[in-house]
Structure formats: structure tokens, C-alpha cells
N, C-alpha and C positions, 0 to 999 in steps of 0.2 A: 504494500500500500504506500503512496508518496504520500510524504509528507507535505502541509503545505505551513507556508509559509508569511510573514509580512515584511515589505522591505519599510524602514523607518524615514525613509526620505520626505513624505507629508508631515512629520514631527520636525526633522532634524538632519544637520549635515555634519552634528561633531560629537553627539551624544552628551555634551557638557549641560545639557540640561536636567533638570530632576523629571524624570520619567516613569517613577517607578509606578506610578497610578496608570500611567497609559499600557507599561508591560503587563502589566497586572488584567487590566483588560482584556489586552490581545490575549492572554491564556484562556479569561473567562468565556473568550467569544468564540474560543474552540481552535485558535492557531498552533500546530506546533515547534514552531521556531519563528523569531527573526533576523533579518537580515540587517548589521547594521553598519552603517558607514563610516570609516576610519579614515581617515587622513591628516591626523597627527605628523610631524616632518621628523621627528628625532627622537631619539629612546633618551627618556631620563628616568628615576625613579619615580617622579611624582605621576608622568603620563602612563606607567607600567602599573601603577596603583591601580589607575582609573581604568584602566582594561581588565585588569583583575577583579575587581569590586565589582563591575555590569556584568562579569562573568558569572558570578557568584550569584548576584540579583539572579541572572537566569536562571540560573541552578536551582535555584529556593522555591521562584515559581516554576519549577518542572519545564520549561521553554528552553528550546536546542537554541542555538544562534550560529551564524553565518555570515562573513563581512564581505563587504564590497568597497572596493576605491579607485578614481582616476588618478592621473598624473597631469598635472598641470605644464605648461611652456619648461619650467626649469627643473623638468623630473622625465621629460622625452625620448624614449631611447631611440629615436632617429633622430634627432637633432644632428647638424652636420658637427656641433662641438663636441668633441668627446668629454669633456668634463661636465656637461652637462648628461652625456649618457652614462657616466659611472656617476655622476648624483642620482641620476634616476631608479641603476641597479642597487645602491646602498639606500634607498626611501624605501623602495620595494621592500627591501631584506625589512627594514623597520615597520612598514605595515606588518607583516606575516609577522614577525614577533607580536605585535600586539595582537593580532587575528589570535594567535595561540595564546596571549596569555587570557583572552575572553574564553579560550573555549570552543573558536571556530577551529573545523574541519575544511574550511572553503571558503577561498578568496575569489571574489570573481570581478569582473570590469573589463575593460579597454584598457587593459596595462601596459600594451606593446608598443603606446603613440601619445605625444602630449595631446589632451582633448581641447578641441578647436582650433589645431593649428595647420595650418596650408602653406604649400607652396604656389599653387595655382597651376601644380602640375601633379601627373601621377607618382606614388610612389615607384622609386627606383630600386633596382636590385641592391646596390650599397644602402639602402635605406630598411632595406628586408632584412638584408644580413646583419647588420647592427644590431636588429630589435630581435632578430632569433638568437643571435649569440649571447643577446645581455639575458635575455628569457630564460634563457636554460643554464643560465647561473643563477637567479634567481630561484626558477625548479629547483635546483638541488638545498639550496639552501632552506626550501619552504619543505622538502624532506625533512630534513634533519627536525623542522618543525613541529610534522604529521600535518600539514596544511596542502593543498592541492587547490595549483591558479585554474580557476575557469574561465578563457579566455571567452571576451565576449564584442563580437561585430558590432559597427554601430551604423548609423546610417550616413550618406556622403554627406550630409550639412554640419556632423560632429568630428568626425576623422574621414582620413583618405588612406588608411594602411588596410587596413581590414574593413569592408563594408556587404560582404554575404558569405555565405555558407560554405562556399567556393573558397574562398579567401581564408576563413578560421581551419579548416580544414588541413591545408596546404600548410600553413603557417603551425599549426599541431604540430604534422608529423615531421614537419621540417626541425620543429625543436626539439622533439622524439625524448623526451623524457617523461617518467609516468605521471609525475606531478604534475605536469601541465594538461591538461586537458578539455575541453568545450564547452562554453553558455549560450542558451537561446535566448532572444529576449524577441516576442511578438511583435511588438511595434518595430522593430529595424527589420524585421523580417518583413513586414507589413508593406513598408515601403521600398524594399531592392530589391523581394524577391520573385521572379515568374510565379512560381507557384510555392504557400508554407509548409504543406504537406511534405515534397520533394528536396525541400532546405533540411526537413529535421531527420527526415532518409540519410541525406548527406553526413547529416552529425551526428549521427545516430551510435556507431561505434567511440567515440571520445566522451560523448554528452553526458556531464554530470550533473546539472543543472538549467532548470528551465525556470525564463521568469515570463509569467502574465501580463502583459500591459497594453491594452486598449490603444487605438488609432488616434484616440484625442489626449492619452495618456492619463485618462480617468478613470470612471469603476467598469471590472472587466464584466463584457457582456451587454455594454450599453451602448457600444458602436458596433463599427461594422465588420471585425475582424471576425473570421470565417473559424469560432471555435468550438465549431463541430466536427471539423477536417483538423484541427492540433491536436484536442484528444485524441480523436479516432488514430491518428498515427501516433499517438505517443502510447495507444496502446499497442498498436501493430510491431511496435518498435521494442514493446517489452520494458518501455522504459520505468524506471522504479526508486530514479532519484527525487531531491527535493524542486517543487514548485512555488515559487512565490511573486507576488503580487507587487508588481511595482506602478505604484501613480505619483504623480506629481501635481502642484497645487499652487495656489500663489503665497504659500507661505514653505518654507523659511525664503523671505528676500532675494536671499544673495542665489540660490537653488532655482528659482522662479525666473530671477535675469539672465541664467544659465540656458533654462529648459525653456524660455520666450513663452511661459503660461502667466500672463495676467488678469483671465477673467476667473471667477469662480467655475472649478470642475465637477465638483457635487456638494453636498449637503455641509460635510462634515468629514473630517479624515475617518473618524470611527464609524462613521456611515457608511463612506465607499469600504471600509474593511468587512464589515459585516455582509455585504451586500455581495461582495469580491470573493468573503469567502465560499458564501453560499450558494455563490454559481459556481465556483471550483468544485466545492464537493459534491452538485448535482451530477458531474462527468467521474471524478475520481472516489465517490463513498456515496453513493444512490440514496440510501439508506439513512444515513444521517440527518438529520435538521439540525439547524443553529439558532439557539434558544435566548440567547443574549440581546439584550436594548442596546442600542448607539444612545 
């Protein structure tokens, strides 16, 4: 049975918030884990606390957890500067310590490219090579962890290194280590790919991770994306990792300037989660209802 999930991006982009009334919720609303996002830049003891401590919080409420992070301009492992691509390799290394001191099993993002950045041309083979060679120093280090990167495509308006199926694919086993391995995320699928069914064929051998996310990047099930053809092959596929819900909203600020959502996308973050989750488990646990108020 997959487990599903919530990613915390409608709360938050640094967890430095007090949350514990919102985790506390997502357990009661029937989620089994969240997803949460790290991008802390440097290991000190006080930031090692705080990844510990939300660990722990999870722990208490029975809640698995799982991180995700970009890299910004000055963390790129294609940058033409090499000092900027071994700052990149050594931030990586510093998420995946925190991913494990919370407790994740799985890091997943666009790690192989600073997010939004172009040249106004395609990526080039030295630009491939850079980012699989920094990648699979990273994998081994996220070994030694027990952490495992799920690389994840975005769509051409957020990176230009990986943007479909084709692309994460190549890029896997070109870094050919076990740690590294593949993320779905519906919405980029939604917009690069001929057909979604055929993309998650593709990933289907690497895939350890699939995220939900609606064409308007709201609650899933309330546009147009065709998810009777994702299940349907994610059952075809056997697949039996975790899924989780990713929306975005006009709040946190700085998240909202990023993702260009400034109108209101539903009710309530705990609304769309309820709503998100209940259409999830009408495909993945029939049987279930979710009994919980937003």
C-alpha cells in the first residue's frame, strides 16, 4: 500500500516556524508522512538541533517524513565556475545530513541545476557532465547517510537541464549509482509530456517517488490533469513507493514570487489537504474515508 503523503510548502519554506499544531493535524487527517523542505546552507550545531527536534516531533506523532530542496544560482552544478559547483556539491552533502538527522529516507528536487537559471541556450554536454559527476559524489555521500536523491524534472520555464522523462532517465543511469534514483511530479509532466501514462513507463524502473500536483498547482482532482491514467499506471507499474501532495498558494511570500501564484488557490491549506487527501485514497485505499474537519 503507498503511503501518502503532504509536502509542507503551503505552511512553509524553512520549517522555522512552530508547526506542531499543523503536524499534529496532518496525522489526524489520516496523512502518513510529510514532506519537508530544507535549505539550510551550512551545518552548525544549533541548525543540527533543529532537524533533530522536527525529527523527533514526527516521531511522537507516529508521521514518517521526507525532504525536499532546490539549489539556488550559487549552489548550480552547471555553473560554468567550478567553485560554485563544488559549493553546490558540499550544500548538497549539508542538506542530506540534515534530511538524516530529521529522519528522512529521501531527498528529492531539481538538484542537478540552479533553479531559474538560463542561458538562452540548451544544455551542453560539459554542462551534463559537470552535474552527473558532482551527482554521484553527492550519491555516495547520501549512502553513507541511508538517504536516497530522487531526482526530479521540472518544466522548461524553471530549469533547462532536465525537463521530461527522457531526460531524468538518461541523467539516472548516466550517474549509475543506487542512491540516486527518480521523482514524478504531475504538473511538469503535465506540461512537457506527449503522453503521462508513457512518462511514468519510462520511470518506472528508478521511481521512488511520486508527487500529486494539479495543472493550477492547487487541490488535486480539481483541474484537468488526466488522474485516472496516473493511477491506472502506477498500478500497472507495480509501483508501491511514497505519494505526496504538492500545492502551492500565495502564502509563504517569498514561495508565491517563486511559483508566480498570486491569487487565492483554495479555501485553506488544510482544506486542499483534506480534500487532496481524499481523492488520493479514493484510487490508492477504496475503502477508507477521511473523517477529519479542515
Amino acid at each position: 500500500m503507498n503511503k501518502v503523503g503532504m509536502n509542507m510548502f503551503v505552511w512553509t519554506m524553512s520549517m522555522d516556524e512552530d508547526l506542531a499544531g499543523t503536524l499534529a493535524f496532518l496525522k489526524r487527517s489520516g496523512f502518513d508522512f510529510v514532506e519537508i523542505p530544507i535549505n539550510d546552507s551550512s551545518v552548525t550545531p544549533e541548525k543540527l538541533a533543529k532537524w533533530k527536534y522536527i525529527g523527533q516531533q514526527l516521531r511522537e506523532l507516529g508521521l514518517g517524513v521526507q525532504a525536499c530542496t532546490i539549489c539556488g544560482p550559487e549552489y548550480s552544478l552547471i555553473s560554468a565556475d567550478g567553485a560554485v559547483r563544488r559549493a553546490g556539491v558540499t550544500h548538497l552533502k549539508q542538506i542530506v545530513t540534515y534530511a538524516a538527522a530529521a529522519g528522512a529516507r529521501i531527498l528529492m528536487g531539481p538538484l542537478y541545476a540552479g533553479f531559474k537559471i538560463f542561458t538562452g541556450k540548451p544544455a551542453t554536454p560539459e554542462e551534463w557532465n559537470w552535474s552527473v559527476t558532482a551527482m554521484r559524489e553527492v550519491a555516495e555521500y547520501a549512502q553513507t547517510q541511508g538517504v536516497t536523491l530522487a531526482i526530479e524534472y521540472l518544466n522548461r520555464f524553471e530549469i533547462y537541464l532536465l525537463t521530461c522523462a527522457d531526460d531524468l532517465v538518461r541523467y539516472v543511469e548516466a550517474v549509475n549509482h543506487p542512491n540516486c534514483r527518480a521523482a514524478f511530479d504531475t504538473f511538469h509532466a503535465n506540461m512537457e509530456e506527449k503522453n503521462i501514462g508513457d512518462a511514468l513507463r519510462k520511470c518506472a524502473p528508478y521511481l521512488i517517488h511520486v508527487q500529486i500536483s494539479e495543472n493550477d498547482r492547487s487541490t488535486p482532482g480539481q483541474g484537468h490533469i488526466n488522474f485516472d491514467e496516473v493511477f491506472s499506471v502506477l498500478e500497472e507499474i507495480n509501483y508501491g513507493g511514497p505519494i505526496a501532495i504538492e500545492a502551492f498558494g500565495p502564502n509563504p511570500p517569498e514561495l508565491a514570487a517563486a511559483t508566480h501564484i498570486f491569487r487565492p488557490m483554495f479555501e485553506s491549506p488544510e482544506r486542499l489537504a483534506v480534500d487532496g487527501l481524499a481523492f488520493i485514497k479514493s484510487y490508492v485505499v477504496p475503502t477508507v474515508s477521511i473523517g477529519s474537519e479542515a
